[in-house]
N, C-alpha and C positions, 0 to 999 in steps of 0.2 A: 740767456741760454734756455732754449726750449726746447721738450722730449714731448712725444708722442706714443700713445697706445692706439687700441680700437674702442677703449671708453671714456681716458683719461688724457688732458694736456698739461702738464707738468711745465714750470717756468721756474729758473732760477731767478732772484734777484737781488742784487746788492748795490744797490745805492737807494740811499734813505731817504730820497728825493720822490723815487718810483712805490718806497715801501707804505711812504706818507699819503698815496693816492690811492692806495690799497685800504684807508684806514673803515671808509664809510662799509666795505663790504664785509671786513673782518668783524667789525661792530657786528652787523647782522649776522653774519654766522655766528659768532660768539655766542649772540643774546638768542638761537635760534636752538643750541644744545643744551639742554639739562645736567646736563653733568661738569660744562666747563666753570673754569673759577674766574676771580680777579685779577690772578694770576698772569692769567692767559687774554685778556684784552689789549687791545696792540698800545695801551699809554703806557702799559708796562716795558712792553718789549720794544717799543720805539723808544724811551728814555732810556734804556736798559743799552739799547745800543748807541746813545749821544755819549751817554756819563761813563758807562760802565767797561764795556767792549772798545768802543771807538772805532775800531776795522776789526776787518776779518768777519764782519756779521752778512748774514743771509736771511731771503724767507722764499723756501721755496711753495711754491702754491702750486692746488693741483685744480683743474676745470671738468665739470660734463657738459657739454650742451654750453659752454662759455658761461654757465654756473659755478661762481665759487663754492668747491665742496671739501676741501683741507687747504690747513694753511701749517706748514712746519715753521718754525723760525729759529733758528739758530748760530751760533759763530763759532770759531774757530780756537780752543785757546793753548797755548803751546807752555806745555809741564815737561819741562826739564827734557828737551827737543821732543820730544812724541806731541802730537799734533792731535790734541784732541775735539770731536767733534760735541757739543753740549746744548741741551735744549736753552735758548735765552732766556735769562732769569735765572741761570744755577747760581746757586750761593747765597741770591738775595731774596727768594721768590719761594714758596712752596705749591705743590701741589703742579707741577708741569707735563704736558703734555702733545701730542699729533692731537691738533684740534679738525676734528671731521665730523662731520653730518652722519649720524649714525647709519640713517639710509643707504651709505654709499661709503663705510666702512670694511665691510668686510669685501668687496671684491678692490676694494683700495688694496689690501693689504700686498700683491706681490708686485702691483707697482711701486709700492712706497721702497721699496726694497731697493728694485732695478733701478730708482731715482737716486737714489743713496750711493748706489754701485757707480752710476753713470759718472757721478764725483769724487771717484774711491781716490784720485788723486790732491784732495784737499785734507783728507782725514786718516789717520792713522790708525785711530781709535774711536768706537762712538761711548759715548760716556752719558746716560741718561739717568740721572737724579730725579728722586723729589715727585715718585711718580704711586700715586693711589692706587689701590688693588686693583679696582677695575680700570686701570691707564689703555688708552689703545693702543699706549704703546708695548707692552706686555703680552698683549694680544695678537701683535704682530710678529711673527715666527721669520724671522731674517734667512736667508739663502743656506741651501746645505752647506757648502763650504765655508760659511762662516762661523766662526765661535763665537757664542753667545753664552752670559752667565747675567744672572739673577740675586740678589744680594737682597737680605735685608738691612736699610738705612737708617729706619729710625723709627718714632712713635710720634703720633698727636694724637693727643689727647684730646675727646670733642665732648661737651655735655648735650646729652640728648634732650629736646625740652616737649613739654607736651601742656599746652593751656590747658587740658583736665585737671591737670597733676595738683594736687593742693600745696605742693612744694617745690620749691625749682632746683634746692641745693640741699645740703644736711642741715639736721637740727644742727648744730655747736656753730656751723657757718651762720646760721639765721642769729642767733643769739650774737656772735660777734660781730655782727655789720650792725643789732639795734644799740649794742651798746656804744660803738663808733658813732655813731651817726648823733647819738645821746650827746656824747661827750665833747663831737665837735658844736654842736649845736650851740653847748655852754660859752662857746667862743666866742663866735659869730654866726650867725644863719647860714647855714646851706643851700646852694641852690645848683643845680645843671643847667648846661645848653651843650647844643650840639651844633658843629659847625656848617653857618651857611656859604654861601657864594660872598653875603657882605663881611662876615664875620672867621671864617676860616683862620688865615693868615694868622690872626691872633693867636686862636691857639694853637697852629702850629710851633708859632715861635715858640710859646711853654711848654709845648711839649720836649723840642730841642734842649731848651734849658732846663725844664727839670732832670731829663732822661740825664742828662751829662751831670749835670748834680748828684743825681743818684750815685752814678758808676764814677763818680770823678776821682775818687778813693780807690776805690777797687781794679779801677784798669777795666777795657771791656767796654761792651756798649755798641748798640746798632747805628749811631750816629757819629761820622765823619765828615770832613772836608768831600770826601768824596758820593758817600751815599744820601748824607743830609739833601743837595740839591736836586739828586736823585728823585727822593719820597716828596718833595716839596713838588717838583712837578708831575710826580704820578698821583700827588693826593686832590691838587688843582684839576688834571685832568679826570680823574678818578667820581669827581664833585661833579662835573657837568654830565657823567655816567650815571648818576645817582645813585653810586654804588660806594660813596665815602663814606664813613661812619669814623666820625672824629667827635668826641664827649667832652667834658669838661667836668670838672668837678670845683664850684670856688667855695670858700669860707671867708664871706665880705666880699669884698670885692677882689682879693687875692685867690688865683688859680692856682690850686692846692694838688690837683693830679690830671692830665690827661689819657684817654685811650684810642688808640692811632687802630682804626680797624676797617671791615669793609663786608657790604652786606651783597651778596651774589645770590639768586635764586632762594633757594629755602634754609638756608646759611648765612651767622654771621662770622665772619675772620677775625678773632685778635692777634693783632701783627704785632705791636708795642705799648708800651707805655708807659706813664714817666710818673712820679708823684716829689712833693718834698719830703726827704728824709730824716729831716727838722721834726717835722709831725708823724711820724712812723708808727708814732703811739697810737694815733687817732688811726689808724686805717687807711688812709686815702686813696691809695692801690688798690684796695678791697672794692672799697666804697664807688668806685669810678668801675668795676667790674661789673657789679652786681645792679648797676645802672644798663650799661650796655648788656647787660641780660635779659633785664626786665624790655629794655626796648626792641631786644633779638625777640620777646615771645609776641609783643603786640603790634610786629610788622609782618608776625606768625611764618617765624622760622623755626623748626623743628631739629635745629642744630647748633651749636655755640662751639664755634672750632678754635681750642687754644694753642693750633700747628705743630711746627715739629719740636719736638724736644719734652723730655720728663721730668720737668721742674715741680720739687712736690707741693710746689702751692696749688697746681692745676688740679690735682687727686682731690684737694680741700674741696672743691666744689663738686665733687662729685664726677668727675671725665673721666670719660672710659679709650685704652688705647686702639688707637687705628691704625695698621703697619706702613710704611712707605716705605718704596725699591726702590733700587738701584738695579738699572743694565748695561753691561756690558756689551759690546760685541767687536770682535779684531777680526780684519781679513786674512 
């Protein structure tokens, strides 16, 4: 399904056959905005629609000149019959959005609308999560007869880093990662690695296994049947992006913690991660933190984003909150 303007050529697509040949240009644009995340690279949203959605997914794209210069992706998902429409990746993904070329943003905006409209018979509701202050889609003012509503969602917390800075977290933080770091030491030698193309796999698996160790008690837990093979193929694909950031943490030869994260532009993302809770004395969660920090400053990112939620370990290190919306809009 294709729409036409006087600047823009707009194409539905839903088959993930067509969306897989879209992937080389999405890369490029991706990697050509500043402000887009991990998020938003199509290994997300192409596994997002194998594992997650299954049908009803979409990516409409928009063209100048047969220039790819937005690409929306979304699916369809139906809450108690209302039909809602969702940017892909809600629920498991942060930070989502209309990926476009800034250049070619703002006179986007009241075709993005009309394209929307032109499919008013798919969606009921649009439902857009998970979307940072400066989102375009926020930016985006939808049709006068539409309603539209604005919500605040939630918080992430991001520690700001700065290589000046003679300190990267609080004092009492510093003091309890020398005394961890002490104490495990007395056990066995410590040491990191971080996962490559050969070595990956491995620690994924401990990650899997600790993470569910952890929560295995308590119920909970970002790893299932369902989302596990999920993160396995976006952290694979993620890795030839070079935008995976998977740590380790061992003592001996035993891996003690991992951090499941990913490094975009002048940011790095902590998504998860897992330690044993056998040694909960020792830190290891801490200690696998405060690794991927120091490596967030000397690939000189000037950001360490702990995503959405206010869990007060994040405050320990010092994170300051960052708001995320939610939009509404009903015809």
């Amino acid at each position: 399904m294709s729409f036409l303007s006087q600047r823009f050529t707009a194409e539905l697509i839903n088959n993930i056959s067509d969306i897989k040949v879209l992937e080389s240009e999405w890369i490029q644009l991706w990697r050509s905005i500043p402000s887009t995340t991990p998020f938003q690279a199509p290994a997300w949203t192409i596994f997002f629609f194998l594992t997650i959605a299954k049908s009803n997914y979409y990516v409409l794209t928009f063209r100048r000149a047969g220039i790819l210069s937005a690409i929306f992706p979304f699916y369809i998902y139906q809450d108690n019959g209302v039909r809602k429409l969702m940017v892909a990746g809600s629920g498991l993904c942060d930070y989502l959005d209309l990926i476009a070329d800034p250049d070619n943003c703002e006179e986007l905006k009241p075709f993005f609308w009309d394209a929307l409209h032109s499919i008013a018979e798919l969606w009921d509701i649009c439902e857009f999560q998970s979307l940072c202050e400066d989102a375009n889609l926020r930016k985006i003012v939808p049709a006068p007869h539409w309603r539209c509503r604005q919500d605040f969602q939630c918080v992430s917390p991001v520690l700001y880093l700065s290589p000046e800075s003679p300190r990267l977290w609080p004092v009492k933080m510093s003091r309890n990662l020398a005394f961890a770091r002490r104490a495990l030491n007395r056990q066995y030698p410590i040491r990191y690695q971080t996962g490559d193309r050969y070595g990956w796999t491995v620690l994924f698996d401990a990650l899997l296994s600790l993470h569910r160790k952890r929560w295995r008690d308590q119920g909970g837990g970002v790893f299932n049947d369902v989302t596990s093979p999920f993160h396995r193929a976006v952290a694979g694909s993620c890795l030839e992006l070079g935008i995976l950031r998977l740590h380790a943490l061992f003592m001996g030869e035993e891996i003690v913690a991992v951090l499941y994260g990913f490094k975009s532009k002048l940011s790095t993302f902590y998504y998860v991660g897992g330690f044993n809770p056998d040694l909960s004395q020792f830190s290891p969660g801490s200690l696998i933190i405060a690794y991927a920090i120091e490596q967030a400053v000397k690939e000189g990112c000037n950001a360490f984003d702990f995503l959405q939620g206010a869990e007060p370990y994040k405050y320990r290190w010092g994170a300051q909150d960052t708001p995320v919306f939610k939009l509404t809009i009903s015809k």
